[in-house]
Backbone bond lengths (Angstrom), bond angles and torsions (degrees), N, CA, C in turn:
res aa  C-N    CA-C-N  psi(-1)  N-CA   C-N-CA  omega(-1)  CA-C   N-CA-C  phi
1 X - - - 1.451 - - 1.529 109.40 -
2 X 1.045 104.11 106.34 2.162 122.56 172.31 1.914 89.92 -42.77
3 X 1.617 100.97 126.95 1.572 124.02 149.08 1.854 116.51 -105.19
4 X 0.714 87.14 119.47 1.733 96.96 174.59 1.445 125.16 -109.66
5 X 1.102 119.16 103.77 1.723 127.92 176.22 1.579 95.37 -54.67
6 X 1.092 123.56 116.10 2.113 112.52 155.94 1.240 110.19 -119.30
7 X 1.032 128.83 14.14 1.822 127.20 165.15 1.323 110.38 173.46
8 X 1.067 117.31 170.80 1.221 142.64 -158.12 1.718 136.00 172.14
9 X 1.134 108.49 106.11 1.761 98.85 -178.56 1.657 109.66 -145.55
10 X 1.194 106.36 -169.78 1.680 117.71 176.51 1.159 109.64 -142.76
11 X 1.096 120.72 110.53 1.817 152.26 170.17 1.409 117.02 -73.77
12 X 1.136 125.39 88.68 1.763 130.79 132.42 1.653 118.71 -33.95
13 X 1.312 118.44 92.68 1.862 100.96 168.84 1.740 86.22 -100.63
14 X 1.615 104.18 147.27 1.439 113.13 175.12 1.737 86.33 -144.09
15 X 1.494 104.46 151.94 1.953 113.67 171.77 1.458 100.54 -48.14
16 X 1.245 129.02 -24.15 1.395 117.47 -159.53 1.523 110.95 -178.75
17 X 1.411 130.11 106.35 1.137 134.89 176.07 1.514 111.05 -102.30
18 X 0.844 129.87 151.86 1.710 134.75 -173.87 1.340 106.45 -114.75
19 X 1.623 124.78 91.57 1.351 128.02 -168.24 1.268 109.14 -62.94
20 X 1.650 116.12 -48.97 1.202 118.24 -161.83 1.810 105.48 -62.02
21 X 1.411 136.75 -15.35 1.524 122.49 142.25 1.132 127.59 -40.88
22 X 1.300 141.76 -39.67 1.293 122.65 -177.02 2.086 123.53 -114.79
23 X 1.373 81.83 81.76 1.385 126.59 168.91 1.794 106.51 -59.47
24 X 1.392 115.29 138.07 1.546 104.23 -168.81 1.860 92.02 -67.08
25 X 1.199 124.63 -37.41 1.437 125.00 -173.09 1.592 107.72 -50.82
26 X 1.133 95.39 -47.04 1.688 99.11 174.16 1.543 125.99 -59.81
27 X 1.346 115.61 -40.93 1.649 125.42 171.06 1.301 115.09 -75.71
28 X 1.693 114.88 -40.14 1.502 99.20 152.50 1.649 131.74 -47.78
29 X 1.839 87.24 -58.48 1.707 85.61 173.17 1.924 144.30 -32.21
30 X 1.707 88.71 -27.52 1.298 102.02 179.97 1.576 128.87 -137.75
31 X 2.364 75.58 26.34 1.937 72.01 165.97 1.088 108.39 90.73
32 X 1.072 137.91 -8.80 1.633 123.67 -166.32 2.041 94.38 -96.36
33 X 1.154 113.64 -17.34 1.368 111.63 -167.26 1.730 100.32 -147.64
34 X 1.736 127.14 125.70 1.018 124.91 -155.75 2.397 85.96 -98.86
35 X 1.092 93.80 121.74 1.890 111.36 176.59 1.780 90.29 -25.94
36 X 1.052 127.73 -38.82 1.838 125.42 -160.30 1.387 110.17 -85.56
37 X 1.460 102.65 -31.60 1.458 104.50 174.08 1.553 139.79 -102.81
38 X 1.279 86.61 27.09 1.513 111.00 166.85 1.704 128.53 -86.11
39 X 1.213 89.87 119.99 2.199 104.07 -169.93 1.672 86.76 -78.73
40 X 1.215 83.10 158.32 1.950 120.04 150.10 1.580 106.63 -71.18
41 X 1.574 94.78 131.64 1.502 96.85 179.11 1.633 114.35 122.59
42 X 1.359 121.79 4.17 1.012 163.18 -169.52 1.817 101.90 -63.12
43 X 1.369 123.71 110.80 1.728 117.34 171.79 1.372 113.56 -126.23
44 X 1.161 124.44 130.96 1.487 121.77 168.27 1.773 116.72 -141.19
45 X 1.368 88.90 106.43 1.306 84.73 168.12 1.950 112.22 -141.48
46 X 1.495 118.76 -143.58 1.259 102.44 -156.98 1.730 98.20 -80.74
47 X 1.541 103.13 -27.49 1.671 110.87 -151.95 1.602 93.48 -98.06
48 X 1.351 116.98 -30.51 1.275 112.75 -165.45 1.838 107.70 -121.57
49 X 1.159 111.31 157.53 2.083 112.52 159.98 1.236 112.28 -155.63
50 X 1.392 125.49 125.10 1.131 112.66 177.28 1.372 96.98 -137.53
51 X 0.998 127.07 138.31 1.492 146.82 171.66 1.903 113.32 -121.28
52 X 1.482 100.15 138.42 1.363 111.08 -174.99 1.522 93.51 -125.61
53 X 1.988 119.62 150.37 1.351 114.31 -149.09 1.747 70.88 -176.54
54 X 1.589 103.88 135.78 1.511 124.62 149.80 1.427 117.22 -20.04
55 X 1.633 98.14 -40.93 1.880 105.72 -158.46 1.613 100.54 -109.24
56 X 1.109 113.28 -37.41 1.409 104.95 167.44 2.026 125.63 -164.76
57 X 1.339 116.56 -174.39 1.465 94.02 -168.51 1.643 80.10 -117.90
58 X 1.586 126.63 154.58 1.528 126.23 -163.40 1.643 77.09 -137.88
59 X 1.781 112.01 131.67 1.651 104.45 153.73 1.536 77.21 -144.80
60 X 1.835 84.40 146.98 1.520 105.12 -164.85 2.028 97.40 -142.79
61 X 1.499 88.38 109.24 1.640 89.23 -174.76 1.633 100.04 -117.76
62 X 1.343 124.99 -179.66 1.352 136.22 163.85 1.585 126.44 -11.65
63 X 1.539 98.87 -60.27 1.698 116.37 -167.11 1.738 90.27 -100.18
64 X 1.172 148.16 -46.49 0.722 143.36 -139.90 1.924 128.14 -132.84
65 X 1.150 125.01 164.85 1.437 105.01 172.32 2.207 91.96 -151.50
66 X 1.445 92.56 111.28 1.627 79.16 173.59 1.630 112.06 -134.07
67 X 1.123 99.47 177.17 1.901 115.35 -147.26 1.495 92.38 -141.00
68 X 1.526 107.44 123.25 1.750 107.03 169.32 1.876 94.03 -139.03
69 X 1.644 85.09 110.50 1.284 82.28 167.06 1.389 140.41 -75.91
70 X 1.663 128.02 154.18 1.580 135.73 -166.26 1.415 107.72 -117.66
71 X 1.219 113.47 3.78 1.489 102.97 174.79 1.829 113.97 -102.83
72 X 1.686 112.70 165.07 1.284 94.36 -166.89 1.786 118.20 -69.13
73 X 1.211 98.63 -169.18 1.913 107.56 -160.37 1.456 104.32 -53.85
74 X 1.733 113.91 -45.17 1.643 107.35 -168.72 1.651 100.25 -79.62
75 X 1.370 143.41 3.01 1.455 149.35 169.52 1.132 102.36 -75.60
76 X 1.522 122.73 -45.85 1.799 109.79 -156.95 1.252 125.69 -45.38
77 X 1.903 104.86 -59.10 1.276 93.85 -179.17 1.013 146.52 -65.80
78 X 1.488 129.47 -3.97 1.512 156.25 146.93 1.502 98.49 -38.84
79 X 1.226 116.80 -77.14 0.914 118.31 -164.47 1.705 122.10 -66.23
80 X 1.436 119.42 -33.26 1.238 116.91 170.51 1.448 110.47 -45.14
81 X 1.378 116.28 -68.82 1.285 154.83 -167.16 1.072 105.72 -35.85
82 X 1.913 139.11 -74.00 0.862 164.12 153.13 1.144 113.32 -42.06
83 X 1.469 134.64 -65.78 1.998 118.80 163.18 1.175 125.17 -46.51
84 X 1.239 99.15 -46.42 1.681 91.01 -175.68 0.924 125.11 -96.25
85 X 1.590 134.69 -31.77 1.260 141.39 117.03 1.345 129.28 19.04
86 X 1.538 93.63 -63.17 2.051 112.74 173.40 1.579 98.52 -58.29
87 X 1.491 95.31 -65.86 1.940 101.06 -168.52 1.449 106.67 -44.56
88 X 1.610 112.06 -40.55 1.631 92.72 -165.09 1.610 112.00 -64.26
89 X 1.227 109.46 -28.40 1.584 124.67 179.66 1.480 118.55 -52.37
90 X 1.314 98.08 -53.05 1.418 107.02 -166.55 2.019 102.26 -84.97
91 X 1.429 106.36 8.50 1.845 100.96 166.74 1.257 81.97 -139.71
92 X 1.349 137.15 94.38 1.291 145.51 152.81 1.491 115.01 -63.31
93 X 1.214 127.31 -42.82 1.565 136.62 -175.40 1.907 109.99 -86.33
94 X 1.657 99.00 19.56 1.983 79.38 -175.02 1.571 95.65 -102.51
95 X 0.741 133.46 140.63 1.659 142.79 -161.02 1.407 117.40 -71.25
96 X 1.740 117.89 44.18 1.410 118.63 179.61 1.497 118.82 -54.19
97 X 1.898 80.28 135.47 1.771 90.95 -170.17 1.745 119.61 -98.66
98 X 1.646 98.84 -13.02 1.529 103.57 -167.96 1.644 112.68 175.14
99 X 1.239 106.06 125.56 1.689 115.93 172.36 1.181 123.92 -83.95
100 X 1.295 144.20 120.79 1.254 161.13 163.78 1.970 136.76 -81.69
101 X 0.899 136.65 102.65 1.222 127.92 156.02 1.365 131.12 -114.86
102 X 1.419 97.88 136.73 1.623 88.84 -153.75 2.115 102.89 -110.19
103 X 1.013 154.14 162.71 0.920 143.32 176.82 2.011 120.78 -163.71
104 X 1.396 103.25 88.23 1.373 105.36 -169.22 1.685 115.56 -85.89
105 X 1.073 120.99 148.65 1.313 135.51 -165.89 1.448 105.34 -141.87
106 X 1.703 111.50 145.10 1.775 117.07 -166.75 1.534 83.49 -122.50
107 X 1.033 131.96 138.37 1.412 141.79 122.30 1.480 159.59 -98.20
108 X 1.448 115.25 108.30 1.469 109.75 -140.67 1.775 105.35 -94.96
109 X 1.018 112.00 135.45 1.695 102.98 168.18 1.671 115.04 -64.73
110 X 1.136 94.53 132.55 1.620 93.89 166.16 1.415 115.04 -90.61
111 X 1.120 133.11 -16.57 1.500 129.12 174.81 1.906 94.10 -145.25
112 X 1.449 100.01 157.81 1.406 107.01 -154.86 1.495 134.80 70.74
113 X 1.740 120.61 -159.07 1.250 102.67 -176.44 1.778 100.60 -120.30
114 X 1.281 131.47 -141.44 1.504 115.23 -175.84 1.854 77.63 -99.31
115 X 1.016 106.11 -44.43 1.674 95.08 -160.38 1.656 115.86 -64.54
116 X 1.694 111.16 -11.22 1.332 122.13 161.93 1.646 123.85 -55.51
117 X 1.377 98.91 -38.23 1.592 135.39 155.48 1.499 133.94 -51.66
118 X 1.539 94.90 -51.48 1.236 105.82 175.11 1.527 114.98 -72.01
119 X 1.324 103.12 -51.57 1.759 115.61 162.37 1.629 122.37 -25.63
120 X 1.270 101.83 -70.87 1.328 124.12 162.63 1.477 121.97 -25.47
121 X 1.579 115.30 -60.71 0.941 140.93 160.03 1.779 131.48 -42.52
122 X 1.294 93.21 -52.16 1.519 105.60 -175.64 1.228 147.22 -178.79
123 X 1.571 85.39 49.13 1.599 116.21 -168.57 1.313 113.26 -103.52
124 X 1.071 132.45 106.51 1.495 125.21 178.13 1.615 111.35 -127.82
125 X 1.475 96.10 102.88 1.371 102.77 -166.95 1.664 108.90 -72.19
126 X 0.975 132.80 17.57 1.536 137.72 -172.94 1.560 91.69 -99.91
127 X 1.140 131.32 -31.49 1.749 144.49 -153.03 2.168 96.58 -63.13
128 X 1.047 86.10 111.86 1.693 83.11 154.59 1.470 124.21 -25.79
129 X 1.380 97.33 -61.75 1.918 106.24 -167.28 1.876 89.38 -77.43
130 X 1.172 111.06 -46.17 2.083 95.63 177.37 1.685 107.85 -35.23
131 X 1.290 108.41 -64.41 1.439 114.82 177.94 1.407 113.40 -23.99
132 X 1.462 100.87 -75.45 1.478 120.23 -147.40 1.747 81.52 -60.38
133 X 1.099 105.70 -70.57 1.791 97.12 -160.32 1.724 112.68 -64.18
134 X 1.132 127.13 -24.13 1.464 97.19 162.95 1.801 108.53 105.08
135 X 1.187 103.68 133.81 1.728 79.65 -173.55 1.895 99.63 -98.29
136 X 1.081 144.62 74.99 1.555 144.87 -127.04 1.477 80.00 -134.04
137 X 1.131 153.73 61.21 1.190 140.75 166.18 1.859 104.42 84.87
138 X 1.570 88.88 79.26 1.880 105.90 -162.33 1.085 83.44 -75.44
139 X 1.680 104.96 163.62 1.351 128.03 143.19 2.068 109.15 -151.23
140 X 1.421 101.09 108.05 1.167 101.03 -176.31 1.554 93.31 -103.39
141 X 2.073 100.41 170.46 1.214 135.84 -175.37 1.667 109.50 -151.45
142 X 1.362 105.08 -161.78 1.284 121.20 -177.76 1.525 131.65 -148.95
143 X 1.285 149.16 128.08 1.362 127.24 167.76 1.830 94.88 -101.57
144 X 1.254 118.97 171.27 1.509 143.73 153.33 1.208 110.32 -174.55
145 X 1.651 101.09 139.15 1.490 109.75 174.45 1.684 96.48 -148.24
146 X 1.940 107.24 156.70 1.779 100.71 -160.06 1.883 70.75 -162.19
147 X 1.815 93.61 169.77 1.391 84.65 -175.36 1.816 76.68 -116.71
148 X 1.539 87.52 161.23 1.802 100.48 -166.97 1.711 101.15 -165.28
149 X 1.935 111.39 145.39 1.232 77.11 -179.52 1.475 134.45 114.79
150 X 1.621 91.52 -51.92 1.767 101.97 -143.20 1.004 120.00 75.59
151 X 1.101 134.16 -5.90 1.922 130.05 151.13 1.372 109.47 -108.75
152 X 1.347 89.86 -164.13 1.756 108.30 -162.74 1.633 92.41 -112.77
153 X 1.685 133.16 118.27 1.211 145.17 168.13 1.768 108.09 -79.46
154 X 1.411 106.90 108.03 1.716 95.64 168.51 1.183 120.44 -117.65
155 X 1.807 152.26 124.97 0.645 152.62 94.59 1.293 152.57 17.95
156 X 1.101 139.07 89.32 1.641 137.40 -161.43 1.712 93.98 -148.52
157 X 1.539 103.92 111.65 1.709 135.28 -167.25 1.747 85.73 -118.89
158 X 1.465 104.20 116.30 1.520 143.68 146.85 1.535 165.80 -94.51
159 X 0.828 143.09 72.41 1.149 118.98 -160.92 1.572 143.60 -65.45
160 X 1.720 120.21 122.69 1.057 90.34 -129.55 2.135 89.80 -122.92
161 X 1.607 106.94 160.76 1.780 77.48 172.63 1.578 96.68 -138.55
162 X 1.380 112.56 -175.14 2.001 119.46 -162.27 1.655 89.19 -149.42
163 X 1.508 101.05 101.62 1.593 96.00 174.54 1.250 134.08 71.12
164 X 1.195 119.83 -2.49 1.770 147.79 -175.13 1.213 93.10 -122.05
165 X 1.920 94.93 131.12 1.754 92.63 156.54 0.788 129.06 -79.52
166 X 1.932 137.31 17.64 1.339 114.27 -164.39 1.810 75.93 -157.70
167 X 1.550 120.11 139.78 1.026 140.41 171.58 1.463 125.12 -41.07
168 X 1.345 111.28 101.29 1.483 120.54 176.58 1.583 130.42 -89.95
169 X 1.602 101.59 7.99 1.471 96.44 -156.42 1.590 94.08 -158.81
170 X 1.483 127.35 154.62 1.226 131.45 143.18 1.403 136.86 -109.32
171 X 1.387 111.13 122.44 1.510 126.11 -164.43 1.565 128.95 -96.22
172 X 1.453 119.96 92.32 1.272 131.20 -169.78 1.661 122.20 -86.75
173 X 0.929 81.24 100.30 1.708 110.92 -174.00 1.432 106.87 -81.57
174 X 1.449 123.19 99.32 1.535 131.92 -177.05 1.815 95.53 -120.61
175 X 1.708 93.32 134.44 1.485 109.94 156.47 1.508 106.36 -122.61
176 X 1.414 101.95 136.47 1.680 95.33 137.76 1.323 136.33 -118.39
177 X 1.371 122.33 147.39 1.601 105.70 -162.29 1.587 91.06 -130.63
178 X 1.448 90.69 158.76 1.446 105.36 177.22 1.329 119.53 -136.81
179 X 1.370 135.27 104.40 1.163 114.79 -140.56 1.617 107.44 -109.22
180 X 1.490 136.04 160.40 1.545 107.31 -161.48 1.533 91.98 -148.03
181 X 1.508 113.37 179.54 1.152 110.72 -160.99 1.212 105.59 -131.90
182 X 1.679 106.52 128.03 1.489 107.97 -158.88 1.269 123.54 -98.82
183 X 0.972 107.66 12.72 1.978 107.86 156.66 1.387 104.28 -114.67
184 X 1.523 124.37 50.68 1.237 134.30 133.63 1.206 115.86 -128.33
185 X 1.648 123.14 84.78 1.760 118.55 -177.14 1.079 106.57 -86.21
186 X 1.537 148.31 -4.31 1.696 134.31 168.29 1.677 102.20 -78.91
187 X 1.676 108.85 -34.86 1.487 100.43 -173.80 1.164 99.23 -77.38
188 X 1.511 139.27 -36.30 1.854 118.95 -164.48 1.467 110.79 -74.92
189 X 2.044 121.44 -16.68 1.213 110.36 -166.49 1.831 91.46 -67.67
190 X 1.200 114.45 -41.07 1.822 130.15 171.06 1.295 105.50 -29.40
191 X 1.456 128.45 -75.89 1.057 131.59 -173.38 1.143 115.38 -78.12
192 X 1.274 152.71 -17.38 1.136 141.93 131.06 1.693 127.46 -6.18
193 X 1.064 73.00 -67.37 2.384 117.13 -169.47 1.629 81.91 -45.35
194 X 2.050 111.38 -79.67 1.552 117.26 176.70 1.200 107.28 -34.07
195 X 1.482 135.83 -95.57 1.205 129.09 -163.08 1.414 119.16 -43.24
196 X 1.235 121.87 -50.68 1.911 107.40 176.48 1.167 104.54 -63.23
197 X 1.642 126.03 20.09 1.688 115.91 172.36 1.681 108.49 -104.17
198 X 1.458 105.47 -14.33 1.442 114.42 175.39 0.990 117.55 -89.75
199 X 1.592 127.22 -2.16 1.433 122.38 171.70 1.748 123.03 -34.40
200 X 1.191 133.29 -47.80 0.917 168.46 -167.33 1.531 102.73 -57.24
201 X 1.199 103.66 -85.66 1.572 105.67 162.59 1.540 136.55 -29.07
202 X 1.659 84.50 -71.05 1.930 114.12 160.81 1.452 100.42 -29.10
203 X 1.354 125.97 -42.72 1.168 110.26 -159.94 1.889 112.71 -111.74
204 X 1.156 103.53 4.36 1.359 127.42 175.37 1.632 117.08 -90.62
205 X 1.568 98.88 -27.87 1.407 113.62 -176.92 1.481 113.13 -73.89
206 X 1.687 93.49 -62.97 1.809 103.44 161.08 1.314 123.51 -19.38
207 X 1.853 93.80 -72.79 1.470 78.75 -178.52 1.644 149.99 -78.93
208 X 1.703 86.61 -12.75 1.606 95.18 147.23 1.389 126.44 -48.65
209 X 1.207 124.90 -33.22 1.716 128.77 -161.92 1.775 86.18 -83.99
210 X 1.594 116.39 -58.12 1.699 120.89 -173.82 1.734 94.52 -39.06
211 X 1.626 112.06 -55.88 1.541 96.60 -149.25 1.581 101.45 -64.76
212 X 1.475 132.76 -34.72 1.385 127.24 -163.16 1.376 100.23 -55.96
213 X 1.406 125.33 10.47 1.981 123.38 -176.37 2.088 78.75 -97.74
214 X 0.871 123.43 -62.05 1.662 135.14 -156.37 1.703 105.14 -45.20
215 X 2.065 105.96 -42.89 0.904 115.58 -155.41 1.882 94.95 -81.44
216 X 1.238 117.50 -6.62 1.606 115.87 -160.54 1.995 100.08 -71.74
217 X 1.035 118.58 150.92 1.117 99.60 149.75 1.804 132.63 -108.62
218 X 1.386 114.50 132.17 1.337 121.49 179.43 1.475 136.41 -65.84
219 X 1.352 121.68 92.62 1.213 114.71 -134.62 1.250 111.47 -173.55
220 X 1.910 104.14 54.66 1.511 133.82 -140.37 1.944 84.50 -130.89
């Protein structure tokens, strides 16, 4: 059964980020982005910034500041680590509230349908709520959430489809969050630093959790 990575990034939420700072002149200025490796496609204004870069794409709004890296799998964590890492450093005083990594995964059946899958997965027709709703044109999913990390790992399992009217695939939607405390800004630039060091894992874990769908057998 095919696993498919389709996104992936790491999320800064802070009370208040000030977009109109990060100007491509400015991320050059301090390193965070080399002048050559800068794409077309480029926005800066007060509410919004988005910069596109060889190494990664940066959009940085009000509530938030996020980073999806473009380089290959053994690059990322360098690169998470170190970009954003830098930025958090260089605004020590903005009132970060919580770290994020997010990491989605598709999984396709190779024999059967997704909902043959989904069944498989987490259908228990004995269930009160199975009853009540009826299998009339199903569509099952999943929640899980565990603390890991030092944050809280959540889970949200979908079914999902691309150009088909009817669902070919299941889509595992993993965050991890870390949540921090903002009248301590020397300790969150700290915890920051730790957590963008677990990226790596975070994202090793995921896909351990995606493959235990691959390993099921379908046979509903």
């Amino acid at each position: 059964m095919p696993i498919k990575l389709v996104g992936c990034n790491v999320a800064i939420v802070a009370a208040q980020f000030n977009p109109s700072i990060f100007s491509q002149l400015w991320l050059v200025r301090h390193g965070i982005v080399d002048e050559d490796d800068l794409l077309e496609g480029c926005i800066h204004t007060d509410q919004l910034a988005r910069v596109s870069s060889k190494k990664f794409h940066l959009l940085v709004i009000p509530p938030q500041l996020q980073l999806v890296p473009t380089v290959p799998e053994e690059d990322e964590a360098v690169v998470v680590a170190t970009k954003v890492g830098a930025i958090v450093h260089l605004l020590p005083h903005t009132p970060y509230v919580a770290i994020g990594m997010n990491f989605n995964w598709q999984v396709f059946p190779d024999s059967g349908t997704v909902l043959d899958l989904a069944k498989s997965l987490f259908y228990v027709p004995t269930s009160p709520v199975s009853a009540a709703v009826g299998d009339d044109n199903l569509g099952l999913g999943a929640y899980y959430s565990r603390d890991i990390f030092g944050g809280r790992m959540r889970l949200d399992i979908k079914p999902r489809s691309e150009g088909h009217v009817h669902a070919d695939r299941l889509q595992f939607d993993f965050n991890f969050q870390f949540d921090l405390n903002q009248d301590n800004t020397g300790g969150n630039i700290r915890s920051i630093d730790h957590h963008l060091a677990n990226w790596s894992k975070a994202k090793q874990e995921s896909l351990r959790i995606a493959q235990a769908a691959v390993s099921t057998g379908v046979s509903i």
